[in-house]
TIVO-2410 file (N, C-alpha, C; in nm, 3 decimals):
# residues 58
REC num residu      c1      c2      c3 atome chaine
REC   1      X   2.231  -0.015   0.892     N      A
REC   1      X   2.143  -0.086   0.803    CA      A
REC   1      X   2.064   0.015   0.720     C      A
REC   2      X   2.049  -0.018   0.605     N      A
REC   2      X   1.949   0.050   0.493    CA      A
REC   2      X   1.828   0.017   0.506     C      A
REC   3      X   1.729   0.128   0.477     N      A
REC   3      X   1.602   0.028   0.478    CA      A
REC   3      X   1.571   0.073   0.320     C      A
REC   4      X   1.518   0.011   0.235     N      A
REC   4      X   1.464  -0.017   0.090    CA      A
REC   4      X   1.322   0.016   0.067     C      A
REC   5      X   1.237   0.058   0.035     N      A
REC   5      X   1.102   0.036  -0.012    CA      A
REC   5      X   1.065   0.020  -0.153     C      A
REC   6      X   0.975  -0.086  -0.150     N      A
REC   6      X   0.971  -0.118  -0.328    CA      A
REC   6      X   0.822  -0.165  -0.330     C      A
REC   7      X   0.753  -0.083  -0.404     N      A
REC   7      X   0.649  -0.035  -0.423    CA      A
REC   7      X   0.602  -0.147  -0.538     C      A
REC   8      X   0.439  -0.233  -0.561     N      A
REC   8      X   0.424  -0.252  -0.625    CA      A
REC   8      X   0.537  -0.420  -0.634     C      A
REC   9      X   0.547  -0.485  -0.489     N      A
REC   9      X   0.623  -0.580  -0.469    CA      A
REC   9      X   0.616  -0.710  -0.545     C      A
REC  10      X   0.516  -0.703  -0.600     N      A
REC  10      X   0.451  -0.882  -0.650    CA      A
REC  10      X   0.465  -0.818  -0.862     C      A
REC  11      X   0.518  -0.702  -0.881     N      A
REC  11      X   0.536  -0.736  -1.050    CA      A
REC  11      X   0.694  -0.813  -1.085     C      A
REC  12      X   0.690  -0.783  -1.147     N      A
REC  12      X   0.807  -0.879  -1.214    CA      A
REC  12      X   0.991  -0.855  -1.200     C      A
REC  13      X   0.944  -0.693  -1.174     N      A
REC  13      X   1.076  -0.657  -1.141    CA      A
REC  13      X   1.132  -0.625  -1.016     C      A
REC  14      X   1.022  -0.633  -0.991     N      A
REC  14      X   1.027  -0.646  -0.818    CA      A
REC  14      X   1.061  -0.749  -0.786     C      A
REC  15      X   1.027  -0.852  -0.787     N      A
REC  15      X   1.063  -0.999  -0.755    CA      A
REC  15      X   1.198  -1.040  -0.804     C      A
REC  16      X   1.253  -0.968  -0.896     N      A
REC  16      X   1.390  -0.971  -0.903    CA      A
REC  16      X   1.497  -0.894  -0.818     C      A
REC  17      X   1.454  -0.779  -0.813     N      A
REC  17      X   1.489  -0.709  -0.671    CA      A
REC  17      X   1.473  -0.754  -0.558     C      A
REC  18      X   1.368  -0.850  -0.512     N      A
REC  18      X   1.317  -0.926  -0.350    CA      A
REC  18      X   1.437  -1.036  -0.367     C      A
REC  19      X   1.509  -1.069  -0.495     N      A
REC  19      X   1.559  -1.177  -0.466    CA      A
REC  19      X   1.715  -1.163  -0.425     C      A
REC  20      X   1.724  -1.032  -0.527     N      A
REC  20      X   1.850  -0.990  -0.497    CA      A
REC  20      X   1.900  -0.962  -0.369     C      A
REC  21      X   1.813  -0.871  -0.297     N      A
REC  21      X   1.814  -0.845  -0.136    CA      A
REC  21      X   1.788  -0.894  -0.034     C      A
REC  22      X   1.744  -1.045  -0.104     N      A
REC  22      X   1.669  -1.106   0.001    CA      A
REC  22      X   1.861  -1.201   0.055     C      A
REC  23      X   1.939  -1.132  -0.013     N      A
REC  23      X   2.057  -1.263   0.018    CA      A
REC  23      X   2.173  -1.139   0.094     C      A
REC  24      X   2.120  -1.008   0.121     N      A
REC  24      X   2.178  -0.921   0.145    CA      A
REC  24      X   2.134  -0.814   0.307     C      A
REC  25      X   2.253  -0.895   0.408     N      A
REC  25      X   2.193  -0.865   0.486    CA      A
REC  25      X   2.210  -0.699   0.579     C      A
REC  26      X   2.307  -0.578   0.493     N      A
REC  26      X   2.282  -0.499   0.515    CA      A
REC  26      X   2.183  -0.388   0.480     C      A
REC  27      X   2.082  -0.463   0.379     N      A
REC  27      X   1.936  -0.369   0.363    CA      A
REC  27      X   1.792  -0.459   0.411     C      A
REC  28      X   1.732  -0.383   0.476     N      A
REC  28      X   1.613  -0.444   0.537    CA      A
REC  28      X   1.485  -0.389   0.397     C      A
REC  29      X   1.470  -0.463   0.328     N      A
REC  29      X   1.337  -0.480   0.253    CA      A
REC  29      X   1.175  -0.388   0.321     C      A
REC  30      X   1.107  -0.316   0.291     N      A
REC  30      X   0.947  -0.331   0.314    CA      A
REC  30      X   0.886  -0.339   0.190     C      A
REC  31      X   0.809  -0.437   0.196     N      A
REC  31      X   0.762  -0.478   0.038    CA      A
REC  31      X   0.613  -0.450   0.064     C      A
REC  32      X   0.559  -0.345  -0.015     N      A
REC  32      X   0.458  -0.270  -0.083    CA      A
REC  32      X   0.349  -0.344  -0.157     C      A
REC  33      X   0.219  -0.385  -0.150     N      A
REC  33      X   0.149  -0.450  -0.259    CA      A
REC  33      X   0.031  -0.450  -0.214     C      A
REC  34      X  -0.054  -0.499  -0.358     N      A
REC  34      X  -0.226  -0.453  -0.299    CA      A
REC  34      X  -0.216  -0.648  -0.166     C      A
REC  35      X  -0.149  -0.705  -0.265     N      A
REC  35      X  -0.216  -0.821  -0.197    CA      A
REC  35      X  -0.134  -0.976  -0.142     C      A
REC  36      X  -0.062  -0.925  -0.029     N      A
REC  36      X   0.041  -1.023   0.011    CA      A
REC  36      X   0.038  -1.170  -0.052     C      A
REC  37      X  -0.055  -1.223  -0.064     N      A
REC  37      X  -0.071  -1.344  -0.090    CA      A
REC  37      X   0.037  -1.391  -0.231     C      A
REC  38      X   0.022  -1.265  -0.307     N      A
REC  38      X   0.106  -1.292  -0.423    CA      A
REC  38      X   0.250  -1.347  -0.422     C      A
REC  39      X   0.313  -1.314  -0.283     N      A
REC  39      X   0.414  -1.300  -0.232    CA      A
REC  39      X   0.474  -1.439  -0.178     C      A
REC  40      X   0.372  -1.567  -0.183     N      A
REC  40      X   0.366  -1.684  -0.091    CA      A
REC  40      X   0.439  -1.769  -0.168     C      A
REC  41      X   0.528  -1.767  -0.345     N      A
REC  41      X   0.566  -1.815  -0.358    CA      A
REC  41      X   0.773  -1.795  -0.291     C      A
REC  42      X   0.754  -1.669  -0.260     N      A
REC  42      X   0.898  -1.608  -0.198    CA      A
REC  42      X   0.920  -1.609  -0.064     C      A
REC  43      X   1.037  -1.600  -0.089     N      A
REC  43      X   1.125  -1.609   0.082    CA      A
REC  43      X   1.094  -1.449   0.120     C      A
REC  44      X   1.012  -1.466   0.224     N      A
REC  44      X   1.022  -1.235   0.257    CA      A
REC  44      X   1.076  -1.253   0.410     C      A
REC  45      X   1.121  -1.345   0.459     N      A
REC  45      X   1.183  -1.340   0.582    CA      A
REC  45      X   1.291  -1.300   0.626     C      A
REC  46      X   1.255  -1.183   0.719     N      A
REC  46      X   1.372  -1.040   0.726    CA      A
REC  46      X   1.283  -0.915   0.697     C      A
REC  47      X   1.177  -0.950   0.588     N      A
REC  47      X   1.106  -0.828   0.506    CA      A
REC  47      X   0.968  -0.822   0.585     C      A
REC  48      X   0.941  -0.642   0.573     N      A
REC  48      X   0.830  -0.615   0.623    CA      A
REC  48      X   0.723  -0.590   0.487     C      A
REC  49      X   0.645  -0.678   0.509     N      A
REC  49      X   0.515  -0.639   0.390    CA      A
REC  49      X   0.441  -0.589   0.422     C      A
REC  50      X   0.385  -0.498   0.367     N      A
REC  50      X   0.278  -0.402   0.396    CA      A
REC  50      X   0.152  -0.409   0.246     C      A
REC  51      X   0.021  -0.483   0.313     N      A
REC  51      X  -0.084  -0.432   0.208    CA      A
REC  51      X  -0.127  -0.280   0.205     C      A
REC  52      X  -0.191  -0.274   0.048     N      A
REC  52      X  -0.298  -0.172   0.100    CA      A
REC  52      X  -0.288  -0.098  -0.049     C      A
REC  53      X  -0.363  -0.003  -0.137     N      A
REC  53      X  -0.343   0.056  -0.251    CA      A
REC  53      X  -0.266   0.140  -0.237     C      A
REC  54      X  -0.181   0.191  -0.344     N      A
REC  54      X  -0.127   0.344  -0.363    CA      A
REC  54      X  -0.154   0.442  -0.278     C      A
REC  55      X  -0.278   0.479  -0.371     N      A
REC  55      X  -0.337   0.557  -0.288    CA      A
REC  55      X  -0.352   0.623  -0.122     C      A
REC  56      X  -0.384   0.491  -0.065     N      A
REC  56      X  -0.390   0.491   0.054    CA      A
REC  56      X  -0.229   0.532   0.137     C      A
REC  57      X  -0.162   0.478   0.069     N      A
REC  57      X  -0.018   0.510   0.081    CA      A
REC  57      X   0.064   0.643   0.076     C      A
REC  58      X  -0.032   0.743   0.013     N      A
REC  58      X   0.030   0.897  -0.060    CA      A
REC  58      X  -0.031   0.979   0.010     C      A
***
C-alpha cells in the first residue's frame, strides 16, 4: 500500500484528488488542513485527517 499526503486538503484541488483516491484502494490518503470540518461534505473513510497549521507541521 502507498500512503499519499496532501497538504492543504479542503482547497479545490485537493478535493479533486480526495475524490479520485477515495475510489482507490491501493493508496491510503492523510489529509492535511487547518480545519476538518471543511471536509464534512466528503467521504474520508479509509483517510487519516490530520488538523493543525503548516507551520506546526515543518
Amino acid at each position: 500500500m502507498t500512503n499519499a499526503l496532501i497538504l492543504g486538503a479542503s482547497g479545490a484541488i485537493a478535493r479533486h484528488v480526495i475524490g479520485f483516491l477515495g475510489g482507490n484502494d491501493r493508496i491510503r490518503p492523510t489529509l492535511y488542513l487547518r480545519k476538518a470540518a471543511k471536509l464534512s461534505d466528503l467521504d474520508t473513510s479509509g483517510m487519516t485527517v490530520i488538523e493543525g497549521d503548516k507551520p506546526s507541521f515543518m
